[in-house]
C-alpha positions as CSV (number, residue, x, y, z in Angstrom):
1,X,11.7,9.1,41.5
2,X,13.3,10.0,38.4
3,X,12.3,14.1,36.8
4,X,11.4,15.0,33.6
5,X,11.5,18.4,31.8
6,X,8.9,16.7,29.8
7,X,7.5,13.4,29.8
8,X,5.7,11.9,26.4
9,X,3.4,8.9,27.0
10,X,3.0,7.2,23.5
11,X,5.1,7.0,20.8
12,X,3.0,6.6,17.6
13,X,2.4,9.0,15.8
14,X,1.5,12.2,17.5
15,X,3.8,11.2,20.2
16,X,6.9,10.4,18.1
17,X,6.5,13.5,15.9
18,X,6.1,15.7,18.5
19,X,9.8,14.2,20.0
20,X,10.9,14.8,16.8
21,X,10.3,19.1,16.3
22,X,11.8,19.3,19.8
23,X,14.9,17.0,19.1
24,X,15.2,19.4,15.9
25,X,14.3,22.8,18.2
26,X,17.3,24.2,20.0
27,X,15.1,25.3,22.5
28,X,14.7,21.8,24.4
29,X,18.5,20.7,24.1
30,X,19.2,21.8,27.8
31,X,15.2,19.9,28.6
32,X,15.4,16.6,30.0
33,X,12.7,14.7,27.8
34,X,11.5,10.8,28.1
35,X,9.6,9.3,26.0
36,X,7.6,6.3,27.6
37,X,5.7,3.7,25.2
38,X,5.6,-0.3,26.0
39,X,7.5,-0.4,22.7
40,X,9.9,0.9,20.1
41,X,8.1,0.0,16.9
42,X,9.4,0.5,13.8
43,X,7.1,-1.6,12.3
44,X,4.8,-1.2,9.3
45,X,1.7,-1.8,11.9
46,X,0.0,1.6,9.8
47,X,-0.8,3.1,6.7
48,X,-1.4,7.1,6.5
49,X,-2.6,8.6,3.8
50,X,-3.6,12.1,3.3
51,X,-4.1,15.2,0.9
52,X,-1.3,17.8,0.3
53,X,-1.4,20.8,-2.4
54,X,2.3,20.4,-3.7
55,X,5.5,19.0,-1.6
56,X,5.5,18.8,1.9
57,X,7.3,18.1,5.0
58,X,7.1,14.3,4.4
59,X,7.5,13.6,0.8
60,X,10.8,12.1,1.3
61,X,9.3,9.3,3.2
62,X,6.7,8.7,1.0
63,X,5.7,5.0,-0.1
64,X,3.0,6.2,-3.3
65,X,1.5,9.7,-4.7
66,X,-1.8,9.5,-6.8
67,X,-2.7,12.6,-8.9
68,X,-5.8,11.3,-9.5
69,X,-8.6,10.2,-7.6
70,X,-12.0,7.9,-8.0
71,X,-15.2,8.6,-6.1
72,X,-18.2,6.3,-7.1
73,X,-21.4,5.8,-6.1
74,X,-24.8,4.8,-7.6
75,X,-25.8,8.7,-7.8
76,X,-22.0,10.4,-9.5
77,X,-19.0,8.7,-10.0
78,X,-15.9,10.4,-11.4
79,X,-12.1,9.9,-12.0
80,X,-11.3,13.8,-10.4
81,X,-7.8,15.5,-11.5
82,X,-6.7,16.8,-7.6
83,X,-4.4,19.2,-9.1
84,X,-2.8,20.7,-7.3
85,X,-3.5,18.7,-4.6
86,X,-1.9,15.0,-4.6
87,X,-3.4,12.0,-2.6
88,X,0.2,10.5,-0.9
89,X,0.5,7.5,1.2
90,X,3.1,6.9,4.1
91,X,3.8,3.6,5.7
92,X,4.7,3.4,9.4
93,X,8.1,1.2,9.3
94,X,9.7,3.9,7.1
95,X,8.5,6.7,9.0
96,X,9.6,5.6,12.3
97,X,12.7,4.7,11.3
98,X,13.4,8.1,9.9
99,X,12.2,9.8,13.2
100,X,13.7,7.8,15.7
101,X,17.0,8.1,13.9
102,X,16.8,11.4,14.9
103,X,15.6,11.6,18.1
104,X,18.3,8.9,19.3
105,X,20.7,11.1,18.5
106,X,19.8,13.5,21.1
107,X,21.1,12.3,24.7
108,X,18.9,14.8,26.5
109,X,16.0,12.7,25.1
110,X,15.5,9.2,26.7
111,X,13.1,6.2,25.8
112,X,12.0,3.6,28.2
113,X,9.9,0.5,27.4
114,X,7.3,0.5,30.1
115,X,3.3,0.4,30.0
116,X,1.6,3.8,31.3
117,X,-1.2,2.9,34.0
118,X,-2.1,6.7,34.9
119,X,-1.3,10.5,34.9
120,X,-1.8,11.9,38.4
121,X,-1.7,16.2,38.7
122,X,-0.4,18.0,41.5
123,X,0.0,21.3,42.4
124,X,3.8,22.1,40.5
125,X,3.5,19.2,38.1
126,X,2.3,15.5,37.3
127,X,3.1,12.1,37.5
128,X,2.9,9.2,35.1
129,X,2.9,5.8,37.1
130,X,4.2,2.9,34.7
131,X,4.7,-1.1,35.5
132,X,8.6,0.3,35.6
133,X,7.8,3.2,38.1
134,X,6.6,6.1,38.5
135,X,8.2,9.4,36.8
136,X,7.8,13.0,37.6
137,X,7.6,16.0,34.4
138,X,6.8,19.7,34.5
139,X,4.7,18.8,31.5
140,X,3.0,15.6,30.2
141,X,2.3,15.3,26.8
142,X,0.1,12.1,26.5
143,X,-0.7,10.5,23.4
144,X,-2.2,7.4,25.5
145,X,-6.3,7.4,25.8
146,X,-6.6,6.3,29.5
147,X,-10.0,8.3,30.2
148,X,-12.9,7.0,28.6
149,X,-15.5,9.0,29.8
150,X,-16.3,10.4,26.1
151,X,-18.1,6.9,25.4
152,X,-20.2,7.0,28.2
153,X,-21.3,10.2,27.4
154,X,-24.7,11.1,25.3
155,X,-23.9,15.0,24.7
156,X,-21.5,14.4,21.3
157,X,-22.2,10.8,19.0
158,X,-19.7,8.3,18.5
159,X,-19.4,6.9,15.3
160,X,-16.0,4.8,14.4
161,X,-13.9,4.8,11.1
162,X,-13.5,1.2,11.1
163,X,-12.3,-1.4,8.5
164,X,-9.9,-4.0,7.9
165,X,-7.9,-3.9,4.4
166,X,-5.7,-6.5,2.6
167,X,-2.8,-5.7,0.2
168,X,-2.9,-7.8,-2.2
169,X,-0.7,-8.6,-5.3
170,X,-2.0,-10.0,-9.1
171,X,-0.2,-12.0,-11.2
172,X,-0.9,-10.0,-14.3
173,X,-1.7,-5.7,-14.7
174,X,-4.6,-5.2,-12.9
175,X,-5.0,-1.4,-11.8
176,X,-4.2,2.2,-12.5
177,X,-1.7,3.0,-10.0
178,X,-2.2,6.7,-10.8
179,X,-5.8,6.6,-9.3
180,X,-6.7,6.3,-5.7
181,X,-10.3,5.2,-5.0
182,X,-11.1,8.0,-2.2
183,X,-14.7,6.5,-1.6
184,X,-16.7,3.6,-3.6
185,X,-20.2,3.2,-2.8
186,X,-21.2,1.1,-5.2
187,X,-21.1,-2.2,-2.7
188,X,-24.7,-3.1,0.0
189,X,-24.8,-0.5,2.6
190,X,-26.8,-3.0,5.1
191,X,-28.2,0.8,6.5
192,X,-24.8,1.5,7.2
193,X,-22.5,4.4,5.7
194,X,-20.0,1.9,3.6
195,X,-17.5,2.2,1.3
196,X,-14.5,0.7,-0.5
197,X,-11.2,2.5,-0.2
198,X,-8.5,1.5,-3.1
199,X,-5.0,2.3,-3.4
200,X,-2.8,0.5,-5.8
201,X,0.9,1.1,-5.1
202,X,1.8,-0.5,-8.6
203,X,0.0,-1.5,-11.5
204,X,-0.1,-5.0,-9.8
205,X,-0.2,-4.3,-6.0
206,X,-3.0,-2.5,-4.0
207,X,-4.5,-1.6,-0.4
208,X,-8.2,-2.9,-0.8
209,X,-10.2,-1.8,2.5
210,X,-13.6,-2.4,3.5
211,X,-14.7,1.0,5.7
212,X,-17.6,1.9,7.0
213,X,-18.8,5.3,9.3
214,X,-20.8,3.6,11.4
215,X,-21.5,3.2,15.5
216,X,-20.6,-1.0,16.0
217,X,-18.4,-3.0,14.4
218,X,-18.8,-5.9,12.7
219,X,-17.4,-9.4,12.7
220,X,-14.2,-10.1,10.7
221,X,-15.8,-12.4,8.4
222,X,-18.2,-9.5,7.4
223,X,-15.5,-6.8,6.0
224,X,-13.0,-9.4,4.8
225,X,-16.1,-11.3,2.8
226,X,-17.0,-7.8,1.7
227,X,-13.5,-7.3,0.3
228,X,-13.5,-10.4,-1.6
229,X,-17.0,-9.8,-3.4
230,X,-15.7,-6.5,-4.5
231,X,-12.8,-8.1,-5.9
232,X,-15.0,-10.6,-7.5
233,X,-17.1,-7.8,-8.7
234,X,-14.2,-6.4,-10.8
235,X,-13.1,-9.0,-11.9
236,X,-9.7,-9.7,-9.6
237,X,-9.1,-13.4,-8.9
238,X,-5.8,-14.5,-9.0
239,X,-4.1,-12.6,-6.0
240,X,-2.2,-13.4,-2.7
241,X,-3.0,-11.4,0.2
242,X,0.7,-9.7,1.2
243,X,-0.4,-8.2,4.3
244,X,-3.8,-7.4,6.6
245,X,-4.4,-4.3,8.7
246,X,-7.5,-3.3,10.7
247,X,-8.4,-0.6,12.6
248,X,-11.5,1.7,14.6
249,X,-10.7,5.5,14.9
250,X,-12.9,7.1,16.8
251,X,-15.5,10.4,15.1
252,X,-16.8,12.3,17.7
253,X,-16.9,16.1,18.5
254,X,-16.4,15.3,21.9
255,X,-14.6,17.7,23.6
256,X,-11.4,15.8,25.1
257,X,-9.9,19.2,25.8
258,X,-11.8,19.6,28.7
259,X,-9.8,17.1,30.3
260,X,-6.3,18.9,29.9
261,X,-4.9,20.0,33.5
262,X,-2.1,22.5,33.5
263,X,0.7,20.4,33.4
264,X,-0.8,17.5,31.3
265,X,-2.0,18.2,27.2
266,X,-3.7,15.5,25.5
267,X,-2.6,14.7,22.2
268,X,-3.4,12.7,19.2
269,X,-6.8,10.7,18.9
270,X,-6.3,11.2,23.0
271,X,-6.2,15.0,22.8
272,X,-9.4,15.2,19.7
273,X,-7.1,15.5,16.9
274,X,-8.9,13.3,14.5
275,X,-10.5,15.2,12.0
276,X,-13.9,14.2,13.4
277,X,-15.6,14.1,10.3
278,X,-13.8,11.9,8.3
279,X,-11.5,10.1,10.6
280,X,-8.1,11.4,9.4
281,X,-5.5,12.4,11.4
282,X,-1.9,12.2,10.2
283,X,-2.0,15.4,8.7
284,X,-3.9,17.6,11.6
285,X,-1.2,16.3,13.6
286,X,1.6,17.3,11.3
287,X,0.0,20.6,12.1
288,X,-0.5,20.6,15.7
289,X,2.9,19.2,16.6
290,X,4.2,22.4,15.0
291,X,2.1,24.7,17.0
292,X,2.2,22.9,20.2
293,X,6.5,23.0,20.1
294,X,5.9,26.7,19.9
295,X,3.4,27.0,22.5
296,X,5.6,25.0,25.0
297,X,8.0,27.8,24.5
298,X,6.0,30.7,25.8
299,X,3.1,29.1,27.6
300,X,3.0,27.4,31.4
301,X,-0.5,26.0,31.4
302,X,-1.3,23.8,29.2
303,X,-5.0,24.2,29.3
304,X,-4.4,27.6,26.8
305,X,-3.7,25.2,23.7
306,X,-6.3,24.2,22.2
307,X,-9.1,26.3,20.6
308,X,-12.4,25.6,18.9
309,X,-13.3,26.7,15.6
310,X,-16.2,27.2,13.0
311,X,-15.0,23.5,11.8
312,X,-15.6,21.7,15.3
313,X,-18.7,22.5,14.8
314,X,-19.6,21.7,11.6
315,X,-18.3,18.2,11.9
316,X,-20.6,18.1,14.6
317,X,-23.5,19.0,12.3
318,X,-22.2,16.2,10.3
319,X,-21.8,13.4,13.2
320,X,-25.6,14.0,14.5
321,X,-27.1,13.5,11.0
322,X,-24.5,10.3,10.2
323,X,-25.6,9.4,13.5
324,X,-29.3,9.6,13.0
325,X,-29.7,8.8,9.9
326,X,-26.5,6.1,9.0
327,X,-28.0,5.3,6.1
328,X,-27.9,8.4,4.4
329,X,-24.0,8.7,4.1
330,X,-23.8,8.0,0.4
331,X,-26.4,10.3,-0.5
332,X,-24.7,13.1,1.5
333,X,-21.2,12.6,0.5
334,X,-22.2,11.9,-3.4
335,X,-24.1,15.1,-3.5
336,X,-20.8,17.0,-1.8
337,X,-18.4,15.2,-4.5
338,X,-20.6,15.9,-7.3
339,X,-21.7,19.8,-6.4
340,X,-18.3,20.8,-5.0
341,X,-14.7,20.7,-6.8
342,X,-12.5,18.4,-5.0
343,X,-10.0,21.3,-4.2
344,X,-12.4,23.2,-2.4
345,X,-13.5,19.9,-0.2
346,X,-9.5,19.1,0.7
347,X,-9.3,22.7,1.9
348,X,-12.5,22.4,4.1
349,X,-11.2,19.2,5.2
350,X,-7.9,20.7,5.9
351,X,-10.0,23.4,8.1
352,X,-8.2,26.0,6.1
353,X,-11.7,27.3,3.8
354,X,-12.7,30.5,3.8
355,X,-16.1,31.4,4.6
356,X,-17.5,31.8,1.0
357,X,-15.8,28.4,0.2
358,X,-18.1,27.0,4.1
359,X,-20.9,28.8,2.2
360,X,-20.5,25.9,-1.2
361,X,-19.9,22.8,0.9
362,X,-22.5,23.2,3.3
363,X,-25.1,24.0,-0.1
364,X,-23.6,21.3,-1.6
365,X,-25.2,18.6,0.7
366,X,-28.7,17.9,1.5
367,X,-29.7,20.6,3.5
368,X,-33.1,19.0,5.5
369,X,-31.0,17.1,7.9
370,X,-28.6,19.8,8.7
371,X,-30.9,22.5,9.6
372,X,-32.7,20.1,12.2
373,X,-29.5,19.2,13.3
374,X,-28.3,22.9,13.5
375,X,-32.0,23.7,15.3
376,X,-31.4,21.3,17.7
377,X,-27.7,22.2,18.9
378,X,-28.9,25.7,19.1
379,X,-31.8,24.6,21.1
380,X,-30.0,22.6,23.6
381,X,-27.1,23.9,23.1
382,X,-23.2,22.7,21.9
């Protein structure tokens, strides 16, 4: 049985970036690390996009930077200036690539193809039993979701980010390439919280996805026909669809910290580190990766990591009402965009507001459904 230092299950995104700050940290060059995932993909199988004020740690892998963003909906719609923020969009193939050109380069670090069945604890450390073994670590960083007890659960909602997008190309100018549509309501809602999401890498090339905040999912025929009316709607005809993408990300406040064990640390979506609220992730990780490569260096028990905050449970808040009341997604998130300047949202969203700046987006949004929401928690508690 082969021992590990440290054993990463996963290598997307949280797991591969993770790798990555310790293959660049001299502190884990005399740490045996493996890396376990049933493949090496360098692929583009995802887009990431996210907010930044200024440059940041990934610019140099960038694919497209908007200064500009569109929020529409039948209540406000706007073209905001971000400044300083900038919308900026990474795709996978490019970002892998980069990573795992460092992280080969490191022979205390090993990757093995294999398929991760489970993650057992014992007393001195854990073991992660693959269709190629079974491998022993100190710690286990696992990026894999293998317990699914959070959907049989009733305590926290589960809503899902889903959507499928097309990028398509036009054979003449079409779009504004400096202008990311954040959120478009202006398409049916079917008592759903939907919206279109647009970013056009060139003035004739754009990621058109149908998205919705919404418990089930729906049939592909349903977002792909709601893609092409929209396109219908503004007038795009002529186009060839370059690529497809699809995906469900989990929303839920759900508290998957609760199933850390001293020697194994859920991370990524597996660990609760989508943004709850709005589905995002690539960024949240960006940040945990960093603290969690530090915390490895001090810390022994890996249930001391993570931490709630004030924002846990206002995305909570959030979830109950989307939850209960689907339908009222447009309403709530037009009256935020249209009460609230955009900076001040990114920096809530980032879970980096100050109180005073809590104080505007929570007065920002239709307040009836909150404070029942907030009355119940407190009643039953979090």
């Amino acid at each position: 049985m082969e021992q590990y230092d440290y054993i990463i299950t996963g290598a997307g995104a949280s797991g591969l970036m993770l790798a990555y700050r310790m293959a660049q940290d001299t502190f884990f060059d005399d740490k045996s690390i493996l890396i376990l995932d049933k493949e090496k993909n360098i692929t583009n199988n995802r887009t990431w996009c996210f907010w930044e004020d200024g440059t940041g740690e990934w610019d140099h892998l960038l694919h497209k930077i908007w200064p500009k963003i569109y929020f529409g909906s039948d209540d406000y719609s706007q073209v905001i200036d971000a400044d300083p923020y900038h919308y900026k969009m990474i795709r996978s193939a490019k970002f892998y690539q980069a990573l795992w050109k460092i992280i080969d380069k490191k022979e205390h670090i090993k990757f093995l193809k294999a398929s991760v069945n489970s993650i057992v604890e014992h007393d001195n450390q854990a073991e992660v039993i693959t269709d190629k073994g079974t491998f022993t670590g100190a710690k286990i960083l696992n990026s894999i979701v293998l317990n699914r007890d959070y959907l049989n659960q009733k305590k926290y909602p589960i809503l899902q980010q889903h959507f499928i997008g097309w990028f398509i190309k036009t054979d003449s100018e079409a779009f504004d390439d400096d202008i990311a549509t954040f959120m478009d309501f202006e398409i049916p809602q079917n008592g759903n919280t939907a919206f279109m999401y647009v970013l056009p890498t060139s003035k004739t090339e754009a990621l058109f996805e149908y998205t919705l905040f919404s418990e089930k999912l729906l049939t592909n025929d349903a977002y792909e026909n709601a893609i092409i009316d929209y396109l219908n709607k503004k007038g795009i005809k002529n186009y060839t669809i370059e690529e497809s993408e699809r995906g469900a990300i989990p929303m839920t406040s759900y508290k998957f910290h609760k199933q850390n064990t001293r020697h194994v640390l859920n991370i990524g979506t597996s660990g609760g580190w989508t943004k709850a609220s709005t589905g995002y992730t690539f960024m949240n990780t960006t940040k945990k990766t960093k603290q969690l490569t530090e915390f490895l260096k001090s810390e022994n028990d890996l249930r001391k990591f993570t931490k709630l905050t004030k924002f846990w449970f206002y995305d909570l808040l959030l979830l109950d009402v989307l939850a209960k009341y689907n339908e009222d997604g447009p309403k709530l998130f037009s009256s935020l965009f249209r009460k609230t300047k955009i900076q001040t949202i990114f920096k809530f969203l980032d879970e980096e507001s100050t109180f005073a700046e809590d104080l505007r987006i929570v007065t920002a949004v239709p307040p009836i459904r909150f404070v029942k929401a907030l009355l119940k928690r407190m009643i039953y508690g979090v």
